[in-house]
ZAZA-260885 format. One record per residue: x, y, z of N, C-alpha, C in turn. Coordinates in steps of 0.05 Angstrom, whole numbers, padded with zeros to 5 digits, always signed. Each point is the difference from the previous one (the first is absolute). Layout:
REM ZAZA-260885
XYZXYZXYZ...
***
This chain:
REM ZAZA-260885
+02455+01121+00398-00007-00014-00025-00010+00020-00021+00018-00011-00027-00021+00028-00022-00024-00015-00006-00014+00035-00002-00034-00003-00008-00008-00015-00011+00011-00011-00019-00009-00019-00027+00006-00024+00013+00020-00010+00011+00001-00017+00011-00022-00018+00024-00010+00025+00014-00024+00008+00020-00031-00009-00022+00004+00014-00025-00024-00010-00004-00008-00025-00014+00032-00018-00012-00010-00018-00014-00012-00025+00025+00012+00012+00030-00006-00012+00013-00036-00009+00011-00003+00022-00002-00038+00012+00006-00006+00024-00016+00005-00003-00025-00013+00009-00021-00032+00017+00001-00020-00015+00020-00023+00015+00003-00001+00009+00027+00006+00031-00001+00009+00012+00019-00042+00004+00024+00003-00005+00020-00032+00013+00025+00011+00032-00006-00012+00010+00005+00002+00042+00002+00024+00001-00005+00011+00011-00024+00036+00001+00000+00000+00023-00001-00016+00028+00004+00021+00028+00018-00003-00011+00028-00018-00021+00013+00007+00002+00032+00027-00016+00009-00005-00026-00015+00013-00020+00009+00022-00008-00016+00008+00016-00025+00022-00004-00014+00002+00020-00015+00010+00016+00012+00016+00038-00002+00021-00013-00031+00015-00007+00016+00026-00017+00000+00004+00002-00032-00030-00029-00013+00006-00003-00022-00027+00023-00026-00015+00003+00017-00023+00026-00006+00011+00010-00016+00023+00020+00014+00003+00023-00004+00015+00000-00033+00015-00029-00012+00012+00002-00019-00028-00001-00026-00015+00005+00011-00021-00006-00021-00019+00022-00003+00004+00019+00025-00036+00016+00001+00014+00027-00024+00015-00008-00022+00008+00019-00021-00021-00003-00020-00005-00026-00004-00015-00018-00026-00027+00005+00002-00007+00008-00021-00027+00001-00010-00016-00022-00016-00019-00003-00007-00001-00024-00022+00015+00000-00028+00006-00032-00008+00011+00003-00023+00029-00017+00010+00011-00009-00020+00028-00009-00001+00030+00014+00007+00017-00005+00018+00011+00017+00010+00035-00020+00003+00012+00006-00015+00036-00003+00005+00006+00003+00028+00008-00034+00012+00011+00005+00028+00024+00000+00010+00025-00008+00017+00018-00004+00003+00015-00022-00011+00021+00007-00002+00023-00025-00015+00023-00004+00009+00010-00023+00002+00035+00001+00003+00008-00030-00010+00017+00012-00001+00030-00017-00026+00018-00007+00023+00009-00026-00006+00012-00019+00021+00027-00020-00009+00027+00015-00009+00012-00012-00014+00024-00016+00013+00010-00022+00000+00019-00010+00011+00024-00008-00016+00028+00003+00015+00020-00020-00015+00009-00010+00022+00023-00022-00006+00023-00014+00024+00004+00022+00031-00001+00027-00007+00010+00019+00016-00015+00014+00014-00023+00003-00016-00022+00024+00007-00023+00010-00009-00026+00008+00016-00014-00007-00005-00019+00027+00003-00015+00018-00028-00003+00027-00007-00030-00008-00002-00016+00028+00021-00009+00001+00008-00012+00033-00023-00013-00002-00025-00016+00023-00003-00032+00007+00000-00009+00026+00014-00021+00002+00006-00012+00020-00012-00034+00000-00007-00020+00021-00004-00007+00007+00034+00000+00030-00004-00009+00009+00036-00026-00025+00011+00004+00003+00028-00023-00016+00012+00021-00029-00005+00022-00002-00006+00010-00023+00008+00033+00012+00020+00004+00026-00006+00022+00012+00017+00003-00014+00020-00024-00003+00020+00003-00015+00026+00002-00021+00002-00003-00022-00017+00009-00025+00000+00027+00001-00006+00009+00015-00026+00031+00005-00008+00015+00002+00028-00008+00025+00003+00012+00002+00032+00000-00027+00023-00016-00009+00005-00010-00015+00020+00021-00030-00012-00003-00003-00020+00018-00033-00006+00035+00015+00003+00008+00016-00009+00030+00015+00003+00004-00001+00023-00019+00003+00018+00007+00013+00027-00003-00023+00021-00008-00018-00010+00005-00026+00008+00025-00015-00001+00011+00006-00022+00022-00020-00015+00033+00013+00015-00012+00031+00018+00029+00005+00011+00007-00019+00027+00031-00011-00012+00003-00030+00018+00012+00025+00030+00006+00015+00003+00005+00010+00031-00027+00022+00011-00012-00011+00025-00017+00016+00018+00012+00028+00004+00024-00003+00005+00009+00029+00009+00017+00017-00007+00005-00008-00032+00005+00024-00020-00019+00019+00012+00010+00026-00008-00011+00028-00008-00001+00007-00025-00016+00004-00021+00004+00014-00022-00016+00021-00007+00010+00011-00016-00020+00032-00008-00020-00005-00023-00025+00015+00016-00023-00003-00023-00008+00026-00010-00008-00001-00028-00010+00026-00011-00023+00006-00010-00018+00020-00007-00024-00010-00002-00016+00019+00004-00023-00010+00003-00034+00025+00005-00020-00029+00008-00014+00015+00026-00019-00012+00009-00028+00018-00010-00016-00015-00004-00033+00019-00014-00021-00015+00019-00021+00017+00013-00017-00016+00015-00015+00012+00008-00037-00005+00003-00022+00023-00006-00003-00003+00036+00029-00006+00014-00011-00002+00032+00020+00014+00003+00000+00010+00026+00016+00011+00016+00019-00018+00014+00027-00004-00003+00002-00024+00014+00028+00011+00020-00005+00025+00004+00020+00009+00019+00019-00021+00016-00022-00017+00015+00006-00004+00025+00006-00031-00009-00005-00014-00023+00006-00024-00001+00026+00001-00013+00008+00019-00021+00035+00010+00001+00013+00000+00031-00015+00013+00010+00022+00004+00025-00003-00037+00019-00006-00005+00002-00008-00025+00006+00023-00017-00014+00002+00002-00019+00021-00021-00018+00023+00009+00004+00004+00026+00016+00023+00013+00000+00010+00000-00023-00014+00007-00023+00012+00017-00020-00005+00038+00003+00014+00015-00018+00009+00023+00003-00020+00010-00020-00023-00007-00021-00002+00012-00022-00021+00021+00012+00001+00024-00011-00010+00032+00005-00028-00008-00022-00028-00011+00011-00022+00002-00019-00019+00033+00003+00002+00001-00032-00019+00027+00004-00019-00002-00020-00019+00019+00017-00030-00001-00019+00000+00021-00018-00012-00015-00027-00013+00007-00023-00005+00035+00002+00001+00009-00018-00017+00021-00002-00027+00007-00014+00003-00023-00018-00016+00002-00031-00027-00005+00011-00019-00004-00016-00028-00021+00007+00000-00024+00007+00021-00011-00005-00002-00024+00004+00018-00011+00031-00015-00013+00017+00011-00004+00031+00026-00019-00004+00017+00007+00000+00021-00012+00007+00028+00004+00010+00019-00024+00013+00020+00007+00009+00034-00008-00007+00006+00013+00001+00033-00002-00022+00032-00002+00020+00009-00018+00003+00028-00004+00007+00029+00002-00021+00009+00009+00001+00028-00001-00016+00017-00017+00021+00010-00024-00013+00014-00008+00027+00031-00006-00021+00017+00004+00024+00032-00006-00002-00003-00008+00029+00014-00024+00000+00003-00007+00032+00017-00030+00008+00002-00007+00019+00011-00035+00007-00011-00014+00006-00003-00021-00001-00011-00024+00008+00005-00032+00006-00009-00009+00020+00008-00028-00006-00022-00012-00013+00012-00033-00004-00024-00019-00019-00021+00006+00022-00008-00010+00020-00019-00006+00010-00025+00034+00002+00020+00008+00000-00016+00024-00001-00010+00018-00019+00012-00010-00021-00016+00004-00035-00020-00019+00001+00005-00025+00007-00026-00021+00000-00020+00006+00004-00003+00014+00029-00017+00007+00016-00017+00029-00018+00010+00013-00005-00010+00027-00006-00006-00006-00036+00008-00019-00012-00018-00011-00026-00018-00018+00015-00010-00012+00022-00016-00011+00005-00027+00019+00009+00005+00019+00009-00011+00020+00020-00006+00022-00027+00015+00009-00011-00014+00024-00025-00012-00013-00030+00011-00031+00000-00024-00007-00028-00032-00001+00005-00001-00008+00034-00032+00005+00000-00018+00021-00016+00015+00033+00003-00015+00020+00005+00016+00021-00018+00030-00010-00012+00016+00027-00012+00018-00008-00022+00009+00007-00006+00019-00010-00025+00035+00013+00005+00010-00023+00002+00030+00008+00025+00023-00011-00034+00009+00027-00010+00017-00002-00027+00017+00005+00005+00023-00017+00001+00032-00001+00021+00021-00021-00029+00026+00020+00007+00020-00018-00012+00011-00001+00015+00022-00024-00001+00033-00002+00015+00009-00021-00021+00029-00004+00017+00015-00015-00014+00027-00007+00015-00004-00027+00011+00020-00007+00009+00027-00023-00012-00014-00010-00018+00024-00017-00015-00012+00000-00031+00015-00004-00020-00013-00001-00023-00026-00027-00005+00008-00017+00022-00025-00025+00009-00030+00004+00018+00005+00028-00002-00021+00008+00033-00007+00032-00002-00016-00002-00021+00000+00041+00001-00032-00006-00011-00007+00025+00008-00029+00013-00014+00000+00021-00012-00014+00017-00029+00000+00019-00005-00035+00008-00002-00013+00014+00003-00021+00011-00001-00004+00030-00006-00017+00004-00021-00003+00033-00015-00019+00016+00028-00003+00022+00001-00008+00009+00024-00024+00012+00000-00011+00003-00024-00022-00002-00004-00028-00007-00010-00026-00002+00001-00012-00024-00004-00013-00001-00032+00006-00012-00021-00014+00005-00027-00024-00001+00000-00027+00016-00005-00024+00005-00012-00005-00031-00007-00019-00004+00004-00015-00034-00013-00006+00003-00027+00013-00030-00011+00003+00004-00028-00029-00005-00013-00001+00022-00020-00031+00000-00013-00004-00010-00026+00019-00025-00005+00011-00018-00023-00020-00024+00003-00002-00011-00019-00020-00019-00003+00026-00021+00007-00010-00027+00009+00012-00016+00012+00025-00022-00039-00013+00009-00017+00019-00015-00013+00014+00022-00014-00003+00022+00004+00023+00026-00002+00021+00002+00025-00002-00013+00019+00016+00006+00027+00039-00002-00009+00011+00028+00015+00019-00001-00008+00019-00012+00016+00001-00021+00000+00010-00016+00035+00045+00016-00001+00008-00013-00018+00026+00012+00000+00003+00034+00016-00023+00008+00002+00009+00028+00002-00025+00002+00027-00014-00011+00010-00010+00000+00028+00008-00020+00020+00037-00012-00010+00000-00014+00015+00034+00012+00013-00007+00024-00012+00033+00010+00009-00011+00023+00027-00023-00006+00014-00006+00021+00022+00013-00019+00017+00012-00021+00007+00011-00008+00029+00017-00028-00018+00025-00005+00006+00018-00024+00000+00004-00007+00023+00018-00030+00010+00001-00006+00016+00023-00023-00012+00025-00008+00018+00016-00022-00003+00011-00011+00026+00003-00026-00003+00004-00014+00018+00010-00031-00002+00022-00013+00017+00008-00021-00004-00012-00020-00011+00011-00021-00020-00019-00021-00009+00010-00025+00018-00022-00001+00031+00003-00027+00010-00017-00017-00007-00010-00018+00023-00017-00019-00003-00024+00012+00013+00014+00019+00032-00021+00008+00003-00007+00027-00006+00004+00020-00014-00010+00014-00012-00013+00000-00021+00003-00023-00020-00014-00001-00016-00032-00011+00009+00006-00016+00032-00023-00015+00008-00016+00022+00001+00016+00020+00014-00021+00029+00013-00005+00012-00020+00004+00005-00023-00002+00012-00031-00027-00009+00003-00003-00023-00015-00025-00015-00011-00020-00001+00014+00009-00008+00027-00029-00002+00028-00003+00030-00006+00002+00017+00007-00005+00031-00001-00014+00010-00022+00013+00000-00031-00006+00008-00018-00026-00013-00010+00011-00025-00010-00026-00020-00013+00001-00024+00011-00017+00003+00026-00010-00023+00013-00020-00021-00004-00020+00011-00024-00011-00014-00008+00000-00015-00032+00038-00002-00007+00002-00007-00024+00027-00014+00005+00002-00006+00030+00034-00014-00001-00010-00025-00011-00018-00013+00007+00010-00026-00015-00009-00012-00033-00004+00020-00013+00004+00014-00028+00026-00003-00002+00009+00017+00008+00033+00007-00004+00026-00018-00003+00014-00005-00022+00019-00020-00002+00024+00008+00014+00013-00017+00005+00029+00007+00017+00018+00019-00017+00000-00010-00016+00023+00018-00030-00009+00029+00001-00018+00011+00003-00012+00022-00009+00027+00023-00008-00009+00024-00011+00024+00018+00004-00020+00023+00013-00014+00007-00016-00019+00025+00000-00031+00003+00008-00013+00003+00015-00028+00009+00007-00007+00022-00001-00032+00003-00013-00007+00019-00001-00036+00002+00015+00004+00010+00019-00039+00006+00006-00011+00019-00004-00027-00004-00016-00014+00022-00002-00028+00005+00020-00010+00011+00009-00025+00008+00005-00012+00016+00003-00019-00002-00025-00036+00019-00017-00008-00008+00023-00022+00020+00005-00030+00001+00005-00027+00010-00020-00017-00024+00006-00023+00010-00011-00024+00003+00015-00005+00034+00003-00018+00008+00026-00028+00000-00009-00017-00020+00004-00037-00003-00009-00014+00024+00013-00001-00005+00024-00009+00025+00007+00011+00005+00027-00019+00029+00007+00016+00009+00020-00017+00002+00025-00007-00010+00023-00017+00014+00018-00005+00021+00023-00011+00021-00006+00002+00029+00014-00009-00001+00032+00010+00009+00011+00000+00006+00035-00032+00014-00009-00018-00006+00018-00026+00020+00010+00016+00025+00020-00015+00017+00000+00000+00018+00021+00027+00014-00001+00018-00001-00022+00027+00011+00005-00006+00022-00033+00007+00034-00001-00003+00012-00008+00020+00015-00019+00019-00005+00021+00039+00012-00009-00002-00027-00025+00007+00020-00025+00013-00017-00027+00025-00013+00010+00018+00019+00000+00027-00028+00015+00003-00015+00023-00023+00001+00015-00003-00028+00023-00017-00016-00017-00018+00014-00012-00012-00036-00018+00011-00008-00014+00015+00014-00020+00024-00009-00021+00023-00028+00025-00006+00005+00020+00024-00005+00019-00010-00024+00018-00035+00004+00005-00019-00024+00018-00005-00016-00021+00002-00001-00031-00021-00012-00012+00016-00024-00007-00014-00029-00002+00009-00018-00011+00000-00012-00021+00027-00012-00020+00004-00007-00021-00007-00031-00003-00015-00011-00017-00003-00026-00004-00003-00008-00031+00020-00016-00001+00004-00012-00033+00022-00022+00002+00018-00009-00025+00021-00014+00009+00027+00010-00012+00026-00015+00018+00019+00002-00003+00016-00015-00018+00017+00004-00020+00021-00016-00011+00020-00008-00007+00007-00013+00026+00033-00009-00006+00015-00018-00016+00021+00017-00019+00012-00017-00023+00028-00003+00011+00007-00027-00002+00032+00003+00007+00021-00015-00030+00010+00018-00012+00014-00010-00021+00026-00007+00006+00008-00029-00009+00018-00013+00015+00016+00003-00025+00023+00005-00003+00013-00006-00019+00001+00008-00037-00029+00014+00002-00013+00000-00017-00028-00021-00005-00006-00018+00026-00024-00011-00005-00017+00010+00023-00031-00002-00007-00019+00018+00017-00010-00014+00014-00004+00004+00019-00020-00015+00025-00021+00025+00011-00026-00015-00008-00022+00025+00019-00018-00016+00022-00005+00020+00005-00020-00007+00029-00019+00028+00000-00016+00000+00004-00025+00016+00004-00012-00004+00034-00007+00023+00012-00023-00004+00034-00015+00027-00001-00020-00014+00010-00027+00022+00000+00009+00019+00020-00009+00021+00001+00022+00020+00026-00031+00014+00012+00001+00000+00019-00014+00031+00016+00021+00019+00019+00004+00020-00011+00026+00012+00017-00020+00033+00000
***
């Protein structure tokens, strides 16, 4: 399930570095103050149904495409870079995928895949299920002009734009996604994306758009922890969230108090 999705569910997170890494971690960037969050554009016709994303939605992009392939046991080729502040040697080899992860050199702890490789559906599933916890897994393919993903390969800097300067046209070309327009893909579109605005949503629609700001009140600091980037990393954010979904050109908001 994506994060956002995770939190409109339980929004006020008990200890979220212990007990929710998962959705934590998309947040322990923010400082106080107002902050530009993820977006994606959701366009349909008779045929097909385009899928554009601001990063931090890649894995949903991914995850609804990778759903919608109607054969288990195609093979197709994926392309890409895995990024992830773990070591995850052994959970690649586990998936029986091939990708060669190597560590960082710089200051900063982390680990880097270049992948070219094959796959079936079930086993892309699995490994966007298994690396959105903890990594950010940036993969294209393309199997029919109805069924492809494209994703940029690396991750853009957080935008330091005030929220009614946001340049959405141009942070929303880090990940596309297309895919058949059925009945049930569109079901899995909506449950996925904006679950808490389907029944807002008119049948006719052509175009969606979600936004979600944060506004961080304050922050609360770990005792006893001394390392600047583990408290930057233990500390918790609390303020609220705001999701806008522009339908067509009309706005629908919702606002939730968050502790993440």
């Amino acid at each position: 399930m994506h994060f956002l999705s995770e939190l409109i569910k339980n929004p006020i997170l008990e200890n979220p570095p212990k007990n929710y890494m998962s959705i934590h971690r998309h947040f322990y960037r923010y400082s106080k103050g107002d902050f530009i969050g993820p977006a994606l554009k959701i366009s349909k016709t008779s045929g097909k149904i385009t899928l554009k994303g601001t990063h931090e939605y890649e894995d949903l992009i991914l995850e609804l495409v990778g759903k919608s392939i109607s054969s288990s046991e195609l093979e197709f080729e994926i392309k890409g870079k895995l990024i992830s502040g773990e070591d995850l040697k052994e959970t690649i080899s586990h998936l029986g995928l091939t990708w060669e992860l190597k560590k960082s050199t710089g200051q900063t702890k982390n680990y880097k895949a270049d992948i070219i490789d094959k796959v079936k559906k079930n086993q892309l599933l699995q490994a966007i299920d298994i690396f959105r916890k903890n990594s950010y897994l940036l993969l294209s393919f393309g199997i029919n002009p109805n069924c492809k993903v494209t994703t940029k390969k690396s991750i853009p800097q957080p935008s330091k734009k005030k929220v009614e300067d946001d340049d959405l046209s141009k942070r929303i070309q880090f990940c596309s996604g297309t895919l058949s327009t059925t009945a049930t893909n569109l079901k899995m579109v909506l449950d996925s994306a904006v679950p808490d605005f389907i029944s807002e949503i008119p049948k006719n629609w052509k175009s969606l758009i979600i936004f979600n700001n944060y506004k961080i009140n304050e922050i609360e600091i770990p005792k006893n922890i001394k390392n600047s980037s583990l408290l930057r990393i233990m500390a918790v954010r609390k303020g609220k969230m705001f999701r806008s979904l522009d339908v067509d050109g009309e706005v629908i908001e919702k606002q939730y108090s968050i502790i993440v």
